[in-house]
C-alpha positions in Angstrom: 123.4 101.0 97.7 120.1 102.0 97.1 118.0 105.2 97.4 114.1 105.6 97.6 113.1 108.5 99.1 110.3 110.4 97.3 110.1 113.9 97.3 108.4 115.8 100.3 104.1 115.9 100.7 103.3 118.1 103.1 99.7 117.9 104.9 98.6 120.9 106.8 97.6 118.7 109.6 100.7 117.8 110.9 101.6 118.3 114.2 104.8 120.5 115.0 107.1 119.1 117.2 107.8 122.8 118.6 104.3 123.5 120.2 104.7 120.6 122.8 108.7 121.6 123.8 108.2 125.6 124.8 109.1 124.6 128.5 111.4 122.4 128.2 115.2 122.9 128.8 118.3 123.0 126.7 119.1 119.6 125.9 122.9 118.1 127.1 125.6 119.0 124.5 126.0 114.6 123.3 123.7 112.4 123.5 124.1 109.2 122.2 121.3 106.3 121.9 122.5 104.1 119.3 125.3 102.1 121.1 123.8 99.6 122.3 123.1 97.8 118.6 126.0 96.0 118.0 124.7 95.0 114.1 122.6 97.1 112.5 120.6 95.9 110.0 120.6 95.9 105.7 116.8 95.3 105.3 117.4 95.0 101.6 117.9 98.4 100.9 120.9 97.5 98.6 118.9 96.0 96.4 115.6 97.6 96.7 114.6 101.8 97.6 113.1 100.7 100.7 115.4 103.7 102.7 111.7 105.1 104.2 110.9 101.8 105.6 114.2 100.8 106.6 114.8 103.9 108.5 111.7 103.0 111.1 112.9 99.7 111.3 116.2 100.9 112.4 114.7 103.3 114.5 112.5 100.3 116.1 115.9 98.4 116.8 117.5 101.2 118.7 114.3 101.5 121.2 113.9 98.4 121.6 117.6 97.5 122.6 117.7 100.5 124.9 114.2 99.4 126.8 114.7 96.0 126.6 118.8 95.4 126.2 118.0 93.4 122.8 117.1 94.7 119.9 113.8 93.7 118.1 114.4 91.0 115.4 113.0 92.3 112.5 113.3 90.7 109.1 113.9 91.4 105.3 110.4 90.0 104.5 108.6 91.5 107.2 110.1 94.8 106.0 109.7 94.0 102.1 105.8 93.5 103.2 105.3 97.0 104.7 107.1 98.7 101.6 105.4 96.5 99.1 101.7 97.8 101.0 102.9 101.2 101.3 104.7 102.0 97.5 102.9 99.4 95.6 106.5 97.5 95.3 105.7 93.8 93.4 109.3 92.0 93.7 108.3 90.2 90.5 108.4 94.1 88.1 111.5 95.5 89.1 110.1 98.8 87.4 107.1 99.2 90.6 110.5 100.1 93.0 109.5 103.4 92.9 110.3 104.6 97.0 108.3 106.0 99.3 106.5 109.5 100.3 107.5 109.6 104.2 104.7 110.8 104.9 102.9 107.5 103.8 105.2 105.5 105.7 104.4 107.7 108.6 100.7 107.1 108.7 101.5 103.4 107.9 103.4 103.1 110.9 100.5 104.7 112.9 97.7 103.0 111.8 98.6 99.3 110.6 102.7 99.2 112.5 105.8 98.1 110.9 107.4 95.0 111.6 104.6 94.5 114.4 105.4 97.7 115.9 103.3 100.9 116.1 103.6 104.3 116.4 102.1 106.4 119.1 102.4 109.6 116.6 104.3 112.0 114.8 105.7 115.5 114.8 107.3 117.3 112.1 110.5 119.1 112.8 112.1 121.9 111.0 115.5 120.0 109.4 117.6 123.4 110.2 115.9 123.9 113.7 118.7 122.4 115.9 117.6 122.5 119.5 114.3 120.4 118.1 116.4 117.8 116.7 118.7 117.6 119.7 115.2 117.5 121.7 113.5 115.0 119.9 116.9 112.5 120.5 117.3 113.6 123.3 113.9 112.5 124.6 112.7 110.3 121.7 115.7 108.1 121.2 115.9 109.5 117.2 114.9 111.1 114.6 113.5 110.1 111.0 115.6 112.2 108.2 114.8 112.7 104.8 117.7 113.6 102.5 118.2 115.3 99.1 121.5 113.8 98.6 124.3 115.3 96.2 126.2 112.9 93.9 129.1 114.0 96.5 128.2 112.2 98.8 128.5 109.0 97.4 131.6 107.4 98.0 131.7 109.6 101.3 132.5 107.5 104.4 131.0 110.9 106.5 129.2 113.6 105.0 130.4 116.8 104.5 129.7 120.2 102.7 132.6 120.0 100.3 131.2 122.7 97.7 129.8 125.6 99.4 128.4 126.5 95.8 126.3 123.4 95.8 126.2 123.2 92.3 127.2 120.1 90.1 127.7 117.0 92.1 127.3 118.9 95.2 123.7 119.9 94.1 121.0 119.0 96.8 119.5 116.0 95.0 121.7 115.4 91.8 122.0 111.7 93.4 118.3 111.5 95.3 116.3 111.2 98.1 117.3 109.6 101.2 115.8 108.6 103.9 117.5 107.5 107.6 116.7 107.6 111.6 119.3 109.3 113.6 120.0 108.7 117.2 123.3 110.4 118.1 124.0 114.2 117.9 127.1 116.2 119.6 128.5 119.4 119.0 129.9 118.9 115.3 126.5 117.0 113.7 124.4 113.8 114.4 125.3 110.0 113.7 122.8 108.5 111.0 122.1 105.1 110.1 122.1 103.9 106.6 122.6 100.7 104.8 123.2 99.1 107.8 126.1 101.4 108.9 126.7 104.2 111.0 127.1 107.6 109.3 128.6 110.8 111.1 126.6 113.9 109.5 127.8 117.3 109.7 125.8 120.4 111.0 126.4 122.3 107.8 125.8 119.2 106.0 122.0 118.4 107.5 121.4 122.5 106.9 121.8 121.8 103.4 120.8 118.9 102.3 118.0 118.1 104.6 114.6 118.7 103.1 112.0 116.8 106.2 112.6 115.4 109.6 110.2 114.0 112.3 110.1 113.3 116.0 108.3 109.6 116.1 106.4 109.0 119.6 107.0 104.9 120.4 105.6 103.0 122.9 108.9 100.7 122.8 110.6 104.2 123.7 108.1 105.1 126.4 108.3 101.6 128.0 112.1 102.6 128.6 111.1 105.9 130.8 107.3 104.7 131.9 106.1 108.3 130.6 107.0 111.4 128.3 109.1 113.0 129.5 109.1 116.1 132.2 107.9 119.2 130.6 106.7 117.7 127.2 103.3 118.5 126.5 101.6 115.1 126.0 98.5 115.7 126.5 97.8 118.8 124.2 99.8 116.2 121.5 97.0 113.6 122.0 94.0 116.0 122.1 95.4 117.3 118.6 96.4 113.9 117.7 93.0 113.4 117.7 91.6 115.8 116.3 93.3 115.8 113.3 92.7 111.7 112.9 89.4 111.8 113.6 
């Protein structure tokens, strides 16, 4: 399996997740969004470091199958066109699969769409700031994960904290960056999707490994409730939004 996840660019004009949920309430202890996709999708990133577009894509099918009760077909070349615009990827030199910035993919996704499919916008959320991640499932239907995975990790069927030292193969990164939509969390961690499979997460796990995570606003996900939802702040989140993409 393939990595591709570059390392974190941060923009001061990112919007925080956290200044549009003051008022809202404790989230339920499970919530669970990604049952009804029955096959999750490769999108080539066994071959190729396409993790930071496959991860949207993924997080496109689980919105779509929970507005609609199908998921969007999306396909490898439809995918392997949005990472080739976005990283510069030419199938033909192997050395040009270089990953992506999130960030980039981000903006991508909000101005031209992935796989036909736009995003509203985008809000960054703390990795270690729990109750935001449990909001932005709970109310988003996921959330987009960057990892700085340890060489533990690896031949892991869940992931774990297995040396608290987090030195040598259980050093944040010694294998690379990751990135992957969640759209489960419960009391022990959140379920992840990656290479096509499900992937349970621990709490202590995300706390260290983690390095960037982001609440995506979809208009496949808003479809599903016909509005944000009560108590979210939408429209201070589009008079910033547009401010800062003026």
């Amino acid at each position: 399996m393939k990595l591709g996840k570059k390392a974190k660019r941060s923009d001061p004009r990112t919007l925080r997740l956290a200044k549009y949920t003051m008022h809202l309430p404790i989230p339920p202890d499970l919530r669970d969004w990604g049952g009804r996709v029955k096959n999750w999708e490769v999108f080539l990133n066994d071959k190729i470091g396409d993790c930071a577009v496959a991860a949207p894509a993924h997080q496109i099918m689980g919105w779509t199958a929970c507005s609609t009760g199908t998921p969007a077909g999306i396909t490898d070349d439809q995918i392997l066109a949005a990472y080739s615009a976005i990283s510069g990827y030419k199938p033909d030199q192997p050395e040009t699969d270089t990953g992506c910035v999130m960030l980039d993919v981000l903006n991508y996704w909000r101005k031209t769409g992935i796989a036909g499919h736009k995003a509203m916008a985008y809000a960054e959320v703390h990795p270690t700031d729990v109750l935001n991640i449990q909001r932005a499932i709970n109310m988003f239907g996921s959330v987009y994960l960057g990892f700085a995975l340890p060489l533990s990790a690896q031949s892991s069927d869940s992931w774990n904290v297995v040396d608290p030292s987090m030195k040598g193969d259980a050093a944040p990164g010694s294998w690379g960056g990751h990135a992957v939509e969640a759209c489960r969390y419960s009391p022990t961690g959140i379920t992840v999707i990656t290479w096509g499979q499900k992937m349970e997460v621990s709490w202590p796990f995300l706390f260290a490994y983690s390095d960037e995570a982001y609440c995506v606003l979809s208009q496949d996900w808003i479809e599903k409730t016909g509005s944000a939802p009560s108590g979210f702040d939408m429209a201070t989140l589009k008079s910033d939004l547009a401010a800062v993409t003026a």
